[in-house]
N, C-alpha and C positions, 0 to 999 in steps of 0.2 A: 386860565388856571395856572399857578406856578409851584411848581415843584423843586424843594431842597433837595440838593444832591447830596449825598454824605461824603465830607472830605476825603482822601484817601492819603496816607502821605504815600510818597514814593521813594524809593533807593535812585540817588541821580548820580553818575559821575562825572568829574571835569576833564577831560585832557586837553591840556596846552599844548601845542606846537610849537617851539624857539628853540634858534639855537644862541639863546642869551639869556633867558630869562630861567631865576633860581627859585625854589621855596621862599627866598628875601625877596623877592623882584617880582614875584607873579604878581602884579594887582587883578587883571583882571579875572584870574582864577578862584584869589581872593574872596575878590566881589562877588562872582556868582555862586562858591561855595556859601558867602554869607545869606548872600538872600535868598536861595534856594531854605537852608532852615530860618530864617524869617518867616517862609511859606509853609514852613511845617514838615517840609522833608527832611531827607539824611543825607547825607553826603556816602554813598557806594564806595567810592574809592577819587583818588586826584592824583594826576599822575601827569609831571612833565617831559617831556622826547622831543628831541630833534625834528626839526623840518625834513623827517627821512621819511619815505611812502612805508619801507619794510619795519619800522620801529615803529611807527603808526599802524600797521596789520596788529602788528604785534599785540599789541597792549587790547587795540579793540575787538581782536578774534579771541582773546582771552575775557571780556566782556560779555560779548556774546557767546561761549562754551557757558559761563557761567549762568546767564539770564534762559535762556534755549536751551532746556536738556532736552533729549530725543525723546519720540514719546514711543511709548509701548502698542510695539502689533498685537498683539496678544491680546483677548478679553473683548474687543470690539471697544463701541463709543463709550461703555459707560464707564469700562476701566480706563478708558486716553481722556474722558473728561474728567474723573477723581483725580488723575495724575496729574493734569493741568491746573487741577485746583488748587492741591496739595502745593504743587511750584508755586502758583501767584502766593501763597501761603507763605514760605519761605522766602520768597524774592522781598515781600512787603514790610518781614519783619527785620 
């Protein structure tokens, strides 16, 4: 028996690593911003930086504050599961 899944699009973003490569020069960020929406997704944000580990923290701890909000002690599961939803709600659109 086979089951459709319903598509979902997703919020993806690219970061580049180089320390040479500009908005003119990135192909390969290019490429995958294009065919991520070829696929039907968005593009979240692109964003190139340095071969640095702490410029790299950077941008992707700023990714993750935004996709990971804390969830609420308060209320028990049923209020941290609406809260959860309400996010993927947000994140999706």
């Amino acid at each position: 028996m086979s089951e459709e899944r319903q598509f979902i699009p997703l919020k993806i973003a690219v970061l580049t690593v180089s320390d040479t490569r500009t908005e003119e020069t990135d192909k390969s960020g290019l490429k995958l911003k294009t065919l991520l929406e070829e696929a039907g997704h968005r593009l979240a944000d692109k964003v190139i930086v340095p071969d640095d580990i702490y410029r790299i923290r950077e941008v992707v701890s700023k990714w993750i504050l935004i996709t990971h909000k804390p969830q609420p002690f308060s209320g028990g599961d049923k209020a941290s599961a609406e809260y959860a939803k309400q996010q993927r709600a947000t994140v999706q659109s």
